[in-house]
MISE-347342 format. One record per residue (C-alpha): z, x, y; residue in one letter. Coordinates in steps of 0.1 Angstrom, whole numbers, padded with zeros to 4 digits, always signed. Each point is the difference from the previous one (the first is absolute). Layout:
BEGIN
ZXYA
...
//
This chain:
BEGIN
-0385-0171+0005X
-0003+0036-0016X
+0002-0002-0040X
+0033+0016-0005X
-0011+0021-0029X
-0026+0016+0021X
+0019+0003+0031X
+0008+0029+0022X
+0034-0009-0004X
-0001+0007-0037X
-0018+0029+0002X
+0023+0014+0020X
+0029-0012-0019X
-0013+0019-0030X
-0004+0033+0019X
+0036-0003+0012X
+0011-0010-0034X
-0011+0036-0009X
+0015+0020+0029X
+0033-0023+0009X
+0026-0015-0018X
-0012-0037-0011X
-0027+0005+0026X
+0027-0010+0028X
+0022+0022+0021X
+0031-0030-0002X
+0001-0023-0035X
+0004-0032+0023X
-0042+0001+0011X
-0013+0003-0035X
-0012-0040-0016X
-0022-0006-0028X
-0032+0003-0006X
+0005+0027+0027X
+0012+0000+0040X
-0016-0005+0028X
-0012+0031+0021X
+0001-0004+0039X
-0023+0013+0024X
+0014-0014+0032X
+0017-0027+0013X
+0011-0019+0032X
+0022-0026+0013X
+0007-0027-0030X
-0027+0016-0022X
-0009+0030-0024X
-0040+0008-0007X
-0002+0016-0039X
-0024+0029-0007X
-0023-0027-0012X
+0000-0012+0039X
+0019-0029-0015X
+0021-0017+0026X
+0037-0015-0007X
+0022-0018+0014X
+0037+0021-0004X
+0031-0013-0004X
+0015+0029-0017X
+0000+0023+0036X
+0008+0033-0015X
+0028-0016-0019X
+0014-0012+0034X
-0005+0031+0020X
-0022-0019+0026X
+0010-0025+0020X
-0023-0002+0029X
-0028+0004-0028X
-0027+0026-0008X
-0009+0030+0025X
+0021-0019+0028X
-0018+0016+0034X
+0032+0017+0018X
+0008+0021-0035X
-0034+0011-0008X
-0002+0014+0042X
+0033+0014-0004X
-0009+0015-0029X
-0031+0013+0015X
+0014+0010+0026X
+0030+0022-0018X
-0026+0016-0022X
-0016+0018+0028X
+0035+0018+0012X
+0002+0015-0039X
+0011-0015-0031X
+0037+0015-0010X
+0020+0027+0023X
+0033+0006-0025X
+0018-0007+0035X
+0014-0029+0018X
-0019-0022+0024X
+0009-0020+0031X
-0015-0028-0020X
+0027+0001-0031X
+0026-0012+0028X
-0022-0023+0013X
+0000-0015-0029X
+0036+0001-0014X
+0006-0015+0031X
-0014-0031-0007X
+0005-0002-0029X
+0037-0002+0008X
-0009-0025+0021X
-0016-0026-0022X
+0022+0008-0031X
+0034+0008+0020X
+0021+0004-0030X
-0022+0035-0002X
+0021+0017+0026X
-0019+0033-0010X
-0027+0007-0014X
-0020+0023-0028X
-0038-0002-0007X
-0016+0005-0035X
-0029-0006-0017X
+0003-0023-0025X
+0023-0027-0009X
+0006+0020-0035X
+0012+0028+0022X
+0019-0023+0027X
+0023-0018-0029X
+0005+0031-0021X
+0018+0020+0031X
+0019-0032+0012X
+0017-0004-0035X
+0006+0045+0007X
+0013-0011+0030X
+0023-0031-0008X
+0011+0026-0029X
+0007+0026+0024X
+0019-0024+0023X
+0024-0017-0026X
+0005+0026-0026X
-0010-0019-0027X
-0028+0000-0029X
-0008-0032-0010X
-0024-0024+0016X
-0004-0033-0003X
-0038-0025-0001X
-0015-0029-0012X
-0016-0005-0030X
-0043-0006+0013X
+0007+0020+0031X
-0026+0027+0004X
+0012+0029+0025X
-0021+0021-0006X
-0011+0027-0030X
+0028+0025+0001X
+0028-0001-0033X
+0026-0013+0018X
-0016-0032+0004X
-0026-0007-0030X
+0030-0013-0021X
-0001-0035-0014X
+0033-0017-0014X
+0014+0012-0027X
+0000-0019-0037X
+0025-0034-0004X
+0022-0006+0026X
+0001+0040+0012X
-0005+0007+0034X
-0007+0035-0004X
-0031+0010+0006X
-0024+0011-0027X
-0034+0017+0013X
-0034-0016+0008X
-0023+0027-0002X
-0002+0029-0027X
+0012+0032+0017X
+0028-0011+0017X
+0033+0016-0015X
+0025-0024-0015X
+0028+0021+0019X
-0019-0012+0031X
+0000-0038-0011X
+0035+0001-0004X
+0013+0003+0037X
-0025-0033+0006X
+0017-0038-0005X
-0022-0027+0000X
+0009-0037+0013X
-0018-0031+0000X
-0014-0007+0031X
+0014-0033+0016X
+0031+0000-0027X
+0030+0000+0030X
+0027+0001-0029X
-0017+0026-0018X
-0005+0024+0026X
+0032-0010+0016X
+0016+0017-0032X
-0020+0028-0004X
+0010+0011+0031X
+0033-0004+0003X
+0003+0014-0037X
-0021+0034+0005X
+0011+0003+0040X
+0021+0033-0007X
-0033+0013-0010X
-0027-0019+0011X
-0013+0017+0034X
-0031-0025+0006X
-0016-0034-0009X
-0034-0002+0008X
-0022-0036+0003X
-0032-0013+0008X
+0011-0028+0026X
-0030-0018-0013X
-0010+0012-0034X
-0036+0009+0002X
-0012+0019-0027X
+0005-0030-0025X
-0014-0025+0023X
+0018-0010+0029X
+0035-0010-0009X
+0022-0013+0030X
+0035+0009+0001X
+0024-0030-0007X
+0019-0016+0030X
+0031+0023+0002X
-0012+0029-0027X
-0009+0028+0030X
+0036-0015+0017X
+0013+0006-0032X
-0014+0033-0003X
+0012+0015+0036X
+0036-0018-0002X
+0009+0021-0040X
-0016+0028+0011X
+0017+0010+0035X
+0032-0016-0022X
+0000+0031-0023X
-0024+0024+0020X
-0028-0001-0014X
-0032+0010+0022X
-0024-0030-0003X
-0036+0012+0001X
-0027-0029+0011X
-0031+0012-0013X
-0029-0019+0025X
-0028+0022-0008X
-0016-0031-0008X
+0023-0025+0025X
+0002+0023+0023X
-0024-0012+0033X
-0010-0030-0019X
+0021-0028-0004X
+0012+0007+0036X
-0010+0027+0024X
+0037+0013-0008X
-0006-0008-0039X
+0026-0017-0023X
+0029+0012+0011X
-0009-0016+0037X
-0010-0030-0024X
+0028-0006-0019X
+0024+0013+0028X
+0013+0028-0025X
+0003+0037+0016X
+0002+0024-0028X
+0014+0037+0003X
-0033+0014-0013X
-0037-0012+0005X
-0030+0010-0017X
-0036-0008+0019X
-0033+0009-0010X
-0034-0016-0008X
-0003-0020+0031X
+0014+0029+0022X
-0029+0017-0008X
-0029-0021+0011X
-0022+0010-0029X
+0013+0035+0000X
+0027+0019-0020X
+0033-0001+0017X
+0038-0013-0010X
+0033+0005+0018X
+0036-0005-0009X
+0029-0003+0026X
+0030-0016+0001X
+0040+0000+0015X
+0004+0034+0019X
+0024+0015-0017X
-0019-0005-0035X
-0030+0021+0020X
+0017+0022+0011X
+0008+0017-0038X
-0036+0010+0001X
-0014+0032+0002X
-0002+0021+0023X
+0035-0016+0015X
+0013-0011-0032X
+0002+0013-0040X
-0025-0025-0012X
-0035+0016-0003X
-0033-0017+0009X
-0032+0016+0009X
-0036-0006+0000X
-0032+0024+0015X
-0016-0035+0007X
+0029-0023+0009X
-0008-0006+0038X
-0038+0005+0001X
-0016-0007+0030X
-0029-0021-0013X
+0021-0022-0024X
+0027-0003+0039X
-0028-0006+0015X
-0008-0030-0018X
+0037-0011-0004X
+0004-0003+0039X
-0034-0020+0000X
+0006-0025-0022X
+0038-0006+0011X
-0006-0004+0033X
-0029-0022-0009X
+0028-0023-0021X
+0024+0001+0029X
-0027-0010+0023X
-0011-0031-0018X
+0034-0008-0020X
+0004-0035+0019X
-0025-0013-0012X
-0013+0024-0030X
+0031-0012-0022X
+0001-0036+0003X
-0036-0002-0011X
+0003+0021-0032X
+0025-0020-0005X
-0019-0032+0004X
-0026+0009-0018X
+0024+0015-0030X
+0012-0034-0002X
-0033-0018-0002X
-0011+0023-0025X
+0028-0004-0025X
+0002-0039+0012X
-0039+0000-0014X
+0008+0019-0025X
+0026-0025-0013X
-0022-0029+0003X
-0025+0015-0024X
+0027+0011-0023X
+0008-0038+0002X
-0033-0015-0002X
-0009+0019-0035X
+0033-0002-0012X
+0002+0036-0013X
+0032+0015-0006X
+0002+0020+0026X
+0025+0011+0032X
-0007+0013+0040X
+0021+0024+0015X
-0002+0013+0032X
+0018+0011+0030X
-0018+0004+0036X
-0034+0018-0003X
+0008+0009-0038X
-0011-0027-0031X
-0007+0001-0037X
-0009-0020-0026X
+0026-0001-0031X
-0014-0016-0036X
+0030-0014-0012X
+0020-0034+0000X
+0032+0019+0015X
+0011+0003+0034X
-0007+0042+0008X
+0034+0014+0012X
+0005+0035-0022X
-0016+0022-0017X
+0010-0017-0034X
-0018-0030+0013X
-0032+0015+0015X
-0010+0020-0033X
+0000-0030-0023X
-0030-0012+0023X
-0034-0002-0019X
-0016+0030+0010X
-0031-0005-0023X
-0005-0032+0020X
+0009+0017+0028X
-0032+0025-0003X
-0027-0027-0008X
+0011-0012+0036X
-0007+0031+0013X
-0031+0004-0015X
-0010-0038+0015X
+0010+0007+0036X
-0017+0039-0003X
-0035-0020-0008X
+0005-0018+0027X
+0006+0029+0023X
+0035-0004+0007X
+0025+0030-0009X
+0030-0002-0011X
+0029+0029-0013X
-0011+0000-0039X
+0035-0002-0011X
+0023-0034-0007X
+0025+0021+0017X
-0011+0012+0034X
-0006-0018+0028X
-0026-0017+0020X
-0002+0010+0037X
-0012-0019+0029X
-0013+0019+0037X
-0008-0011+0035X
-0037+0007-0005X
+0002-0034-0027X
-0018-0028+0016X
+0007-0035+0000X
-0030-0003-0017X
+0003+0025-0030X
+0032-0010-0008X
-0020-0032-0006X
-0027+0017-0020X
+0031+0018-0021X
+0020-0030-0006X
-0032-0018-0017X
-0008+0031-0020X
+0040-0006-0013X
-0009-0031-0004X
-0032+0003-0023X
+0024+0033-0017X
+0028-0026-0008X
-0028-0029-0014X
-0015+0030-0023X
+0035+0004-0014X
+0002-0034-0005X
-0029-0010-0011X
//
């Protein structure tokens, strides 16, 4: 193994430091002593500047589910790249691809591209806004959607659920149309609702919380959700950028049996490359521009190389769903079953969570079902784990409260390797 301090990795990392922010273009990659840096990668694996190879269970944050440079993206990419790179106009493929998306996710009866999943929940709250002719929005307090003010608000102080920003620059005025629940809290919610409706024009939820590890929804929370919002017309946005195309080719909403009025898709849509859309009931659509008052644009929304991709790799995933699903899922649950029995075994205080494909480690003696009980986990602990399965060439998200992301391209086998490299993490802890 390279020495760390002498690495190219750390060289490199102390270039960037100089010349970007932190040294990292998104907060979430940089770790201590200093991050990785990867020169290519490929199915289940990454290789580091260092020609270092590891094993990834991170995935681009859940963005690839068929793994690394699958082989039908990287020739439709190839292939797109040769007919020019952006036009500003619309393409035969744009249609091609709204169509089906519309129909694997059939709640989406039509259909808007974007780039990002920042950009894709930003103009679906516009839009629910639009729709309703209200102000106020309502999330969950650990939900991530994104970077934009709206949505970087955390619960406010006491028992207030106003929300109170999360980031310095965001206006308090802003904060302020934002109420924040706790997810999985029915009676809470429930209230909140019903309380606010007259001004409340959205609620917006992770199905499955992912950005503070994977927290499952209750049984009966989403069927809460839908049954007080359509009660007091509220537009209920599912956001599956992460869901979406992973926990079932038709994401959580096909999972759970819940059909939302707005859905939110990115990462996976993509294929590796930069792409979201947001679609929904007609008649919500319909208000955007050019028909309708709400206004959306974007010179890159639609490009043909990013389309190109997203038709790849969906019709890849409809192709293979039959059997592609029940196999994450069996190998989800023999992770977190493993995972368990080490937990077990060294008697650490500890807690698995996990949905499908999706899986995380929690250090803490509480079952993880909110926010409130995710962020009393040990995250010092949390990062000496980390550090233990990194030696052993296994990568994991560096945060407590992301999550941990399976693909097709794991084998039998390295899930083998990866649940004795928990092992030997967990015994470390232990010991």
């Amino acid at each position: 193994m390279v020495t760390r301090l002498a690495s190219k990795s750390h060289q490199l990392y102390r270039s960037a430091r100089e010349l970007i922010p932190g040294g990292v273009n998104s907060p979430v990659r940089t770790y201590p002593p200093y991050p990785l840096f990867v020169a290519s990668a490929k199915g289940s694996r990454f290789r580091t500047a260092d020609g270092e190879e590891y094993l990834d269970f991170c995935m681009a944050y859940g963005a690839l589910l068929e793994g690394h440079a699958l082989q039908e993206v990287v020739e439709a990419v190839k292939a797109a790249a040769e007919k020019g790179t952006i036009y500003g106009q619309p393409t035969e493929m744009e249609v091609e691809l709204a169509s089906l998306i519309k129909s694997i996710v059939p709640s989406m009866e039509m259909v808007r591209l974007v780039n990002s999943g920042t950009e894709a929940t930003m103009h679906s709250l516009r839009l629910a806004r639009g729709f309703t002719e209200k102000e106020k929005i309502l999330k969950f307090e650990g939900g991530f959607h994104g970077s934009h003010d709206a949505v970087l608000v955390k619960a406010g102080s006491g028992a207030s659920i106003l929300g109170a920003p999360n980031s310095e620059g965001i206006p308090k005025s802003t904060a302020k149309n934002t109420l924040v629940a706790r997810f999985n809290d029915e009676k809470l919610v429930t209230k909140i609702i019903r309380d606010h409706a007259d001004e409340l024009a959205a609620v917006i939820v992770e199905p499955v919380m992912g950005n503070m590890g994977p927290i499952p929804p209750r049984p009966g929370f989403l069927e809460t959700l839908r049954k007080v919002t359509e009660e007091k017309r509220v537009v209920l946005i599912f956001d599956e950028i992460i869901t979406g195309f992973r926990m079932a080719l038709g994401g959580a909403q096909q999972y759970y049996k819940i059909r939302p009025d707005i859905t939110v898709l990115g990462k996976i849509l993509g294929g590796g490359l930069p792409i979201a859309a947001f679609g929904g009931r007609r008649e919500i659509m319909e208000k955007l521009a050019p028909i309708g008052g709400v206004y959306q644009a974007g010179t890159y929304s639609g490009n043909p190389i990013s389309v190109a991709a997203s038709l790849a790799s969906l019709n890849s995933l409809k192709k293979k769903a039959g059997q592609l699903y029940p196999r994450l899922e069996k190998i989800g649950d023999r992770m977190r079953r493993g995972i368990a029995d080490h937990i077990e075994s060294t008697k650490l205080k500890a807690q698995v969570n996990g949905v499908g494909s999706m899986f995380q480690v929690f250090f803490t003696d509480h079952p993880v079902t909110n926010y409130d009980s995710a962020k009393i986990s040990d995250t010092g602990r949390f990062q000496r784990y980390f550090q233990s399965l990194l030696a052993s060439r296994v990568f994991i998200p560096p945060s407590q409260f992301e999550s941990c992301f399976l693909a097709t391209t794991h084998s039998d086998d390295e899930v083998q390797v990866t649940l004795e490299a928990f092992g030997n993490a967990l015994k470390n802890l232990a010991g």
